[in-house]
C-alpha positions, 0 to 999 in steps of 0.5 A: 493491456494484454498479457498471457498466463503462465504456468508456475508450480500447481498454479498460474501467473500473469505478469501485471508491468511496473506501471500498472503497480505504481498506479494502484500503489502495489508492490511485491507481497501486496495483498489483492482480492480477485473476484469475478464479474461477469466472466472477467477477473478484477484485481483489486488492492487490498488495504491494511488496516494499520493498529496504532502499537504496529506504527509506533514500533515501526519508529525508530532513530533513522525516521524519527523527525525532530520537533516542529515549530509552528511559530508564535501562538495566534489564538488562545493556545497554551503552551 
């Protein structure tokens, strides 16, 4: 892919297309690290990292699922 640096305030931007994002899993306000490597500029995602209290408040009435049945124990299970 081949695309052109604009001007934008004090920096510059290029625009990476939607197909792009969607393989590397960004979207907009992704963090990414830029590094440079023998001249050349890689753009890489940056994972969160996920504090288990952060997903719990995330839990709400519109995507809390209700209980899941497994079927009859097979083993020694205790229920």
């Amino acid at each position: 892919m081949e695309t052109t640096f604009k001007k934008w305030g004090k920096s510059l931007v290029i625009r990476i297309p939607g197909a792009y994002c969607r393989q590397s899993g960004m979207i907009e306000g992704s963090k990414v690290a830029v590094s440079l490597e023998n001249g050349a500029q890689i753009i890489t995602p940056v994972k969160g990292k996920y504090e288990l209290e952060e997903l719990l408040l995330q839990v709400n009435d519109d995507n809390l699922h209700g209980e899941i049945h497994y079927g009859e124990p097979k083993g020694r299970e205790i229920w």
